[in-house]
C-alpha positions in Angstrom: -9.5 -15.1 14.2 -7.8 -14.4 11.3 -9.3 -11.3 10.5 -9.0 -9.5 13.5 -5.4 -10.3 13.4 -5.2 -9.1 10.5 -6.9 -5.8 10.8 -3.9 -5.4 13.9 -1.4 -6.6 11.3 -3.0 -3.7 9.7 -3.3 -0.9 12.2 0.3 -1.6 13.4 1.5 -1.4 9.5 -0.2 2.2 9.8 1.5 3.2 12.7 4.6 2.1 11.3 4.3 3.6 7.9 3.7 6.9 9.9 6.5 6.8 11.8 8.6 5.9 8.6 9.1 2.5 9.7 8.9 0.8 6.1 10.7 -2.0 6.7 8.7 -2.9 9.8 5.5 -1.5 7.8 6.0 -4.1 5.1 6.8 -6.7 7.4 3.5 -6.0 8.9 1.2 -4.9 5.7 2.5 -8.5 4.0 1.2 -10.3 7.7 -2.1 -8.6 7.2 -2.3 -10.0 3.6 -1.5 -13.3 4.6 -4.1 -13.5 7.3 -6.9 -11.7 4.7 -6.3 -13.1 1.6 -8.8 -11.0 -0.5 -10.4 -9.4 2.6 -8.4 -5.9 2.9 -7.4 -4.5 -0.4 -5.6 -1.9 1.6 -3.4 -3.4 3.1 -1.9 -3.7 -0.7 -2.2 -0.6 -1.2 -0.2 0.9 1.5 2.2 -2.2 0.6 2.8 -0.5 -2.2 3.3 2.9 -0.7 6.2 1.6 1.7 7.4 -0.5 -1.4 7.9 2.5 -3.4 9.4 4.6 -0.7 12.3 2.2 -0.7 12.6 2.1 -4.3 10.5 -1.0 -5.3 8.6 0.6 -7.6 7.9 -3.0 -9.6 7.0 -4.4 -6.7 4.7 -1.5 -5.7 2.9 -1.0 -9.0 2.3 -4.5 -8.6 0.0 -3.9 -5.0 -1.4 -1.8 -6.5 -2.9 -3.8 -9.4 -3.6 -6.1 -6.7 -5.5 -3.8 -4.3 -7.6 -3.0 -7.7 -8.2 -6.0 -8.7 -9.6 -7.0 -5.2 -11.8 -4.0 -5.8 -13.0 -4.3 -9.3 -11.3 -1.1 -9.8 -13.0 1.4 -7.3 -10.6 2.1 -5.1 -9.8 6.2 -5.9 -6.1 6.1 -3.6 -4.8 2.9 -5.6 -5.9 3.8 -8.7 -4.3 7.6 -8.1 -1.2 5.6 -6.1 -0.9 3.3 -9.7 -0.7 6.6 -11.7 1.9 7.7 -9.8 4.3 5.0 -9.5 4.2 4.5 -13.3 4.9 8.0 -13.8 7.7 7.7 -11.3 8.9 4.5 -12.8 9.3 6.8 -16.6 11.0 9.4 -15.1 12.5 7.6 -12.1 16.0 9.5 -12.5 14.4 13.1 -12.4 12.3 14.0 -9.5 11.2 10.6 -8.2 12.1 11.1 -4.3 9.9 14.0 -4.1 7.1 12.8 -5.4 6.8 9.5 -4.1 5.6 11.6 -1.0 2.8 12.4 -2.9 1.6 8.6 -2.4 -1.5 7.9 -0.3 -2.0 5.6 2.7 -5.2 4.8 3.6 -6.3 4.2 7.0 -8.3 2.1 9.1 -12.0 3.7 8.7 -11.3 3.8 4.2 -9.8 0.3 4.7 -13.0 -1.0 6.5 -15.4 0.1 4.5 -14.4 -0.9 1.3 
């Protein structure tokens, strides 16, 4: 079903995003979107994660409004991920590659029960 291909969608997304894959990460995170439409607000979050790693930080403040929205605004990572790539976006000449480590993934188990 559509779900369960897009929890794989998801849980390949992770393993790409680990292995600092972002290209193949987005690729994948965007697939699991597609398949849940509203159903997996993390998948937007880490979307954004990826996004912002590469430089998109537009694009990744964006998912992350998204993955809030999906969530009526309980969703600790994005809001804290949201924070973060507006800061970085004010101050993207000074510091920014540093701390867009400081972004959070969420995994599997989070992205499940939300």
């Amino acid at each position: 079903s559509g779900g369960e291909l897009a929890v794989a969608h998801y849980r390949l997304g992770l393993l790409a995003a680990r292995d600092g894959d972002d290209k193949v990460a987005e690729a994948l995170f965007r697939a699991a979107i597609a398949r849940s439409g509203d159903g997996l607000p993390t998948s937007h979050n880490n979307l954004g994660v990826v996004l912002a790693r590469s430089g998109r930080l537009a694009e990744a403040e964006r998912e992350f409004e998204i993955a809030l929205g999906q969530t009526s605004g309980a969703f600790a990572e994005a809001t804290y991920n949201l924070r973060l790539c507006r800061s970085l976006r004010r101050s993207a000449a000074e510091g920014a590659p540093e701390r867009v480590g400081l972004l959070k993934i969420v995994g599997l188990v989070d992205a499940l029960n939300r």
